[in-house]
C-alpha positions as CSV (number, residue, x, y, z in Angstrom):
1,X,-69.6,13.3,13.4
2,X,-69.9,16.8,13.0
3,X,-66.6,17.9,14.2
4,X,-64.9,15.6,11.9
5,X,-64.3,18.0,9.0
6,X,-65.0,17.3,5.3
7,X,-61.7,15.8,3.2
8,X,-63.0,18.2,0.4
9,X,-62.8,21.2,2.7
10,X,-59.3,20.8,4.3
11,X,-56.3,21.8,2.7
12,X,-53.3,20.2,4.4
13,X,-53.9,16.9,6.0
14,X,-51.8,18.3,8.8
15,X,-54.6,20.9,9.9
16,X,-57.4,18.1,8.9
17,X,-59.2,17.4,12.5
18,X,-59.3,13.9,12.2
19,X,-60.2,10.7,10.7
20,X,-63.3,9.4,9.6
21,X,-64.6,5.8,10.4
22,X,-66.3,5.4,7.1
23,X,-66.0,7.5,3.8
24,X,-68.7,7.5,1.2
25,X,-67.4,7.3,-2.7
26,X,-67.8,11.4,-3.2
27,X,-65.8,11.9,-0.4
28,X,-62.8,10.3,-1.4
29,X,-60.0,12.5,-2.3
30,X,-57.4,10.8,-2.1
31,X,-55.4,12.7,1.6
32,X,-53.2,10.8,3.3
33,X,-56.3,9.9,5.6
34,X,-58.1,8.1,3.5
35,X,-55.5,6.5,1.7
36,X,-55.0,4.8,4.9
37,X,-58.9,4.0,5.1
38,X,-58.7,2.4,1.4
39,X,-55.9,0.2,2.4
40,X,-58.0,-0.9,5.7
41,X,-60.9,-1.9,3.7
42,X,-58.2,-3.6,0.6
43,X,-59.9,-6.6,0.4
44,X,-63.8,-5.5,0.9
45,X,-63.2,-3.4,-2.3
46,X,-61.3,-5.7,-3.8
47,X,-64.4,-7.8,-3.9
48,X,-66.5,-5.3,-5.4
49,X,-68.5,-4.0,-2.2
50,X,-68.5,-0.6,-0.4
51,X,-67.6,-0.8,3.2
52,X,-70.5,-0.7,5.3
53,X,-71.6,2.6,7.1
54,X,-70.7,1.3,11.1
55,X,-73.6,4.4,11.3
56,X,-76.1,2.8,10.3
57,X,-77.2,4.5,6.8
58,X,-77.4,2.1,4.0
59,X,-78.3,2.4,0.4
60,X,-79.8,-0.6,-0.3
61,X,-82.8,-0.2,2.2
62,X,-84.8,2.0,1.0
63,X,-88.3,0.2,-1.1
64,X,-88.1,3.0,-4.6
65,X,-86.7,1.0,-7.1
66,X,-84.2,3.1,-8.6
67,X,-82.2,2.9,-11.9
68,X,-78.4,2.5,-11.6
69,X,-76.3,3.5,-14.4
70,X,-73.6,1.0,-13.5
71,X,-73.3,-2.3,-11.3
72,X,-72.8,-2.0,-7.8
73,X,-68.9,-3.1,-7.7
74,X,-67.5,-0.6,-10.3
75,X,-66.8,2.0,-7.4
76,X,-65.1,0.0,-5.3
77,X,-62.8,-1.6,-7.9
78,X,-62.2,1.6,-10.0
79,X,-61.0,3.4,-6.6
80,X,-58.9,-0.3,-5.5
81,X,-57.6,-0.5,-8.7
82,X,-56.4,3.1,-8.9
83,X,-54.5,2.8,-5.4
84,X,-52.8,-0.6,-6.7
85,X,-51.5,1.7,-9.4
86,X,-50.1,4.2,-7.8
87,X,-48.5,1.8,-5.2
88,X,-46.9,0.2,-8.6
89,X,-45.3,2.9,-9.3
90,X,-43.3,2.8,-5.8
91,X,-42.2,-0.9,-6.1
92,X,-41.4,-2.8,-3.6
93,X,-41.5,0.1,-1.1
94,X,-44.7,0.0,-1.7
95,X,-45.1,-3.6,0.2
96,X,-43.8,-1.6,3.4
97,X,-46.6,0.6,3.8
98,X,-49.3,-2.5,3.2
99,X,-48.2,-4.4,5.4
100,X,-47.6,-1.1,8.2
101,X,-51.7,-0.4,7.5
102,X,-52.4,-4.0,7.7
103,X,-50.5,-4.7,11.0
104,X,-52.7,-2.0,12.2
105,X,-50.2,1.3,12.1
106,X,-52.0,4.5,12.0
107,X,-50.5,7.7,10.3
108,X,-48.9,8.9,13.7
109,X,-46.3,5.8,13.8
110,X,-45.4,4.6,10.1
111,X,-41.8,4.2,9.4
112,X,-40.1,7.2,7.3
113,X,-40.6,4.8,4.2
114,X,-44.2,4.1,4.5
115,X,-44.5,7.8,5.3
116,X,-42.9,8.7,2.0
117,X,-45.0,5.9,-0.1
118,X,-48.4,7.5,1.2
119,X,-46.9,11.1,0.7
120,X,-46.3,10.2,-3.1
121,X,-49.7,7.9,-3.7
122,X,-52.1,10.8,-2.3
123,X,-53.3,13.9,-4.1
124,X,-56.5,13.9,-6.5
125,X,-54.4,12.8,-9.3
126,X,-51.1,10.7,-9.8
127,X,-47.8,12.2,-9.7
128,X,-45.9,12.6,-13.2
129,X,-42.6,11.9,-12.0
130,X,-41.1,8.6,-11.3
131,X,-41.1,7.7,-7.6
132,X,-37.3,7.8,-7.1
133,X,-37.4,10.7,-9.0
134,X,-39.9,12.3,-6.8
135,X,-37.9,11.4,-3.6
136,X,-34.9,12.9,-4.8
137,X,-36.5,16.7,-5.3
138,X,-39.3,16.8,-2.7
139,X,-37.2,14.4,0.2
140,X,-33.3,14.4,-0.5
141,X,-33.6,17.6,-1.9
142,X,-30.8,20.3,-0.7
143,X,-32.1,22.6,2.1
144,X,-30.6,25.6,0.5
145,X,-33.1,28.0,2.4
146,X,-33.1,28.5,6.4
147,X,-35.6,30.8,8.2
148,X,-35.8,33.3,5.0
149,X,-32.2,33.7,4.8
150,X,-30.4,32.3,1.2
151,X,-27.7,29.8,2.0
152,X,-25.0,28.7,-0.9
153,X,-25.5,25.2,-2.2
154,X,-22.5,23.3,-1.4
């Protein structure tokens, strides 16, 4: 478990060294990786549990009482509830990346649509520009520069 680096640490998803199996509530910010993980697990946090620990380490088994400051199921629904709303935003695109994730696709073989869905939905906070609008300057945006030299738009 060591060797899997830290979401918080890495930079690009592209250099991150792998994926976790489980991701605690700190942990989650929101790469491409554990977008994936949160969509996985849809329905467990829809329900208002955390995903278990296939580790081994669980919260609940310690005998301290301890104080919580909110119930057990706010987690889970406020981080569900905020992926359902930045899917929203794509529309019905949206639908092909769920159902990619849910037929078992990992990161390596989603279609160029789900790809750009999770590319817009991840990031620590949500995008200000539409998603169409978003596609058209990041994805069907003129190439206007090739290996450092400036090419006219046409």
């Amino acid at each position: 478990m060591s060797e899997i680096g830290d979401c918080r640490e890495c930079k690009d998803y592209r250099e991150c060294l792998g994926l976790k199996e489980w991701f605690n509530y700190a942990e989650i910010r929101w790469c491409v990786f554990q977008v994936v993980w949160i969509l996985q697990y849809k329905d467990t946090l829809k329900d208002g549990s955390w995903p278990q620990d296939p580790y081994g380490s669980n919260d609940n088994t310690s005998n301290q009482r301890m104080v919580k400051t909110e119930a057990s199921f706010v987690k889970p629904e406020l981080i569900i509830g905020e992926l359902e709303k930045r899917l929203e935003r794509c529309g019905t695109q949206a639908e092909l990346l769920i159902t990619q994730v849910e037929d078992g696709r990992t990161l390596n073989n989603l279609s160029a649509g789900a790809r750009e869905v999770l590319m817009y939905v991840k990031g620590f906070r949500r995008k200000k520009i539409s998603f169409r609008r978003w596609l058209r300057t990041v994805y069907y945006r003129k190439k206007t520069v090739q290996k450092g030299q400036l090419v006219e738009a046409k």
